[in-house]
C-alpha beads as a LAMMPS data file, in Angstrom:
LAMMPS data file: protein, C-alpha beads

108 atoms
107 bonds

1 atom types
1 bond types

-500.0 500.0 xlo xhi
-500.0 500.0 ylo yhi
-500.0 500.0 zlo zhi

Masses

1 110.0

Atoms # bond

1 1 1 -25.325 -4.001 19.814
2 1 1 -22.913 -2.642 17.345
3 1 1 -23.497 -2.648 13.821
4 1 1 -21.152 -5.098 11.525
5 1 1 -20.564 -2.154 9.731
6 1 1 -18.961 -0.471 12.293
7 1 1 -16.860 -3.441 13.330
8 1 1 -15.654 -3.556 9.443
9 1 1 -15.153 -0.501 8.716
10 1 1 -12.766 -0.394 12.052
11 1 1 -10.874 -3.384 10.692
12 1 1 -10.406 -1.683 7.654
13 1 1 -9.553 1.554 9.066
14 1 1 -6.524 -0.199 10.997
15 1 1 -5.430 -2.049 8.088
16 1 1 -4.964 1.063 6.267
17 1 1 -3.635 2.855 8.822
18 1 1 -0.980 -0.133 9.142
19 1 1 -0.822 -0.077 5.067
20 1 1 0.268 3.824 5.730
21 1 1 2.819 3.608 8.299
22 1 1 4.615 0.878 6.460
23 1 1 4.608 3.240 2.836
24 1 1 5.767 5.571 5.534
25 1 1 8.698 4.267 6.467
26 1 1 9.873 3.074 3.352
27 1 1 9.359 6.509 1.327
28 1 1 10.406 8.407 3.906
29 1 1 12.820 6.505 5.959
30 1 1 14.063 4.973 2.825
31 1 1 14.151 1.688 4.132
32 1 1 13.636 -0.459 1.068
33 1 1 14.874 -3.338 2.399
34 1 1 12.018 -4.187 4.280
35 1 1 9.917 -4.750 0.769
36 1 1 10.179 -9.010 0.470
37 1 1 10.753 -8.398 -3.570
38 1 1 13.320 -5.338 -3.183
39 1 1 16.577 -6.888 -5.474
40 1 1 19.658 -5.442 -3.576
41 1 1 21.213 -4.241 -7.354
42 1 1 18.685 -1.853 -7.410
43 1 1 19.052 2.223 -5.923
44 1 1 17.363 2.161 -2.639
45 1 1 16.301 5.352 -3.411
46 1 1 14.374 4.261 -6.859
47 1 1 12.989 1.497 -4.545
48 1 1 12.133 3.825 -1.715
49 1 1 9.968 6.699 -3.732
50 1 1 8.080 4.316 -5.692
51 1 1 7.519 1.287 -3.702
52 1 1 6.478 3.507 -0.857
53 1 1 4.643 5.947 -2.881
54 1 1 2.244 3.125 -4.120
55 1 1 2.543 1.785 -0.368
56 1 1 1.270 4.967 0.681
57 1 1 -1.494 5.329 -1.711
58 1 1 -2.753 1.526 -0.904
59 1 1 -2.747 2.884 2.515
60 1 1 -5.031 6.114 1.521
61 1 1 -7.214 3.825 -0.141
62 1 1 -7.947 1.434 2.508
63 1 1 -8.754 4.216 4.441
64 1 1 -11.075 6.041 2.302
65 1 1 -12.680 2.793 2.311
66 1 1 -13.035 2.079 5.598
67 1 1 -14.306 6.025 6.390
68 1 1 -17.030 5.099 3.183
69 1 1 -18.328 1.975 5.113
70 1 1 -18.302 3.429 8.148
71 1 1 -20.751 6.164 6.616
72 1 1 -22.992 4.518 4.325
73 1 1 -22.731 0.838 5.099
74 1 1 -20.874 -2.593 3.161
75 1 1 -21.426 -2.477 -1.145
76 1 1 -20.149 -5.447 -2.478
77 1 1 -19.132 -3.468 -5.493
78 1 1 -16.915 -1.115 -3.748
79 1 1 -14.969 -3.811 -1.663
80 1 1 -14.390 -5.573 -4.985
81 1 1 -13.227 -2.554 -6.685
82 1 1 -10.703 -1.725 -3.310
83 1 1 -9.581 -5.737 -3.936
84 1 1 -8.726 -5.307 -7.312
85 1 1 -7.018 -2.126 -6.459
86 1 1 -5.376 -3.395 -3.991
87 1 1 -3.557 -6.550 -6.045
88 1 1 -3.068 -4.412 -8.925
89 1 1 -1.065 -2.213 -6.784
90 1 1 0.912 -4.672 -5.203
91 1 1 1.776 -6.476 -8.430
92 1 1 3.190 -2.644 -8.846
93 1 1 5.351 -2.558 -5.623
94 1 1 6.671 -6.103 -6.558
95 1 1 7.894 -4.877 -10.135
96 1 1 9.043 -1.501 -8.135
97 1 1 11.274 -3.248 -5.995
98 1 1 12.517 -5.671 -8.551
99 1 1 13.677 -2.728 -10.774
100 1 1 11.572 -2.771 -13.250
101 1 1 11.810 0.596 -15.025
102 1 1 15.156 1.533 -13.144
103 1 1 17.776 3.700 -15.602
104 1 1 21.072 4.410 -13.770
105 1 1 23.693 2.780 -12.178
106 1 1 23.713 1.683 -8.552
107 1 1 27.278 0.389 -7.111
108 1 1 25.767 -0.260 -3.982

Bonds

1 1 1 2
2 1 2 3
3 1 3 4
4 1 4 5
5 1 5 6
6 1 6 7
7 1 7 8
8 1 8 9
9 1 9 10
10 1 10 11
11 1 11 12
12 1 12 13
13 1 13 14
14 1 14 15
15 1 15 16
16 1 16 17
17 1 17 18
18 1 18 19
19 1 19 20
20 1 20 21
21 1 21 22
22 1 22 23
23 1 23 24
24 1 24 25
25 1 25 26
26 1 26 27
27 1 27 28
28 1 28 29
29 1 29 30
30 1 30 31
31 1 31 32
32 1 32 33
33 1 33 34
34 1 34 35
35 1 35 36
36 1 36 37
37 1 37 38
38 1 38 39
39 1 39 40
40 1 40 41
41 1 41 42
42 1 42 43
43 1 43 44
44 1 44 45
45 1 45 46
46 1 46 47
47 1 47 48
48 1 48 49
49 1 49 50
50 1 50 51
51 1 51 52
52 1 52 53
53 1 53 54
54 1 54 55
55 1 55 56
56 1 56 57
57 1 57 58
58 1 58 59
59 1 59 60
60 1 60 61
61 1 61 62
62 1 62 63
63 1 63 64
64 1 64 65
65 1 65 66
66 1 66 67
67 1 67 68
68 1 68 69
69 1 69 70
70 1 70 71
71 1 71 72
72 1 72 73
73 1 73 74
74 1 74 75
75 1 75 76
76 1 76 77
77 1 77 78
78 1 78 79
79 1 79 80
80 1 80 81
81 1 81 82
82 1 82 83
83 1 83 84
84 1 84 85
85 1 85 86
86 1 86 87
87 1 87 88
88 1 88 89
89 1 89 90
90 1 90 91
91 1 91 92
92 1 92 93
93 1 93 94
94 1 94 95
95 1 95 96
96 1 96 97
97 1 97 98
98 1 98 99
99 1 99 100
100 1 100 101
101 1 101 102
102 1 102 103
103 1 103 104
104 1 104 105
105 1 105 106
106 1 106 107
107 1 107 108
């Protein structure tokens, strides 16, 4: 039998991996647009780096999570810590792509 460990600590593992290749393609592709928040007055290219900078790290830390469980087993206090992570840096990709700390003109 496998361990539920194992089978968590996969789940997570894709997640993450999924979490990366989306921060991927909007740092590096600059696609912006695919963000549900990203407000069209707003560089792409301010949207891009930091959207899909915190996109990326989300991504690194799902994955550091899921090679930690895979190791040494499920702590409550390390998912919850990943969770609030996690929503904390979304509620930072949301402001991101709304332009929240934008200074420059975009004539898009």
């Amino acid at each position: 039998m496998v361990d539920a460990n194992v089978i968590s600590g996969t789940v997570w593992l894709l997640c993450g991996l999924a979490i990366l290749y989306l921060g991927y393609v909007i740092a590096v592709r600059g696609r912006a647009d695919l963000h549900a928040d990203y407000d069209e007055s707003v560089d792409p290219a301010y949207v891009s780096r930091w959207t899909g900078g915190t996109a990326l790290f989300m991504g690194l830390l799902v994955v550091a999570y899921a090679i930690r469980e895979l190791i040494y087993g499920f702590q409550p206090y390390a998912l919850g810590g990943l969770l609030v992570a996690l929503l904390v840096l979304s509620y930072l990709t949301k402001l991101f792509a709304r332009g929240v700390g934008y200074r420059g003109e975009y004539d898009g």
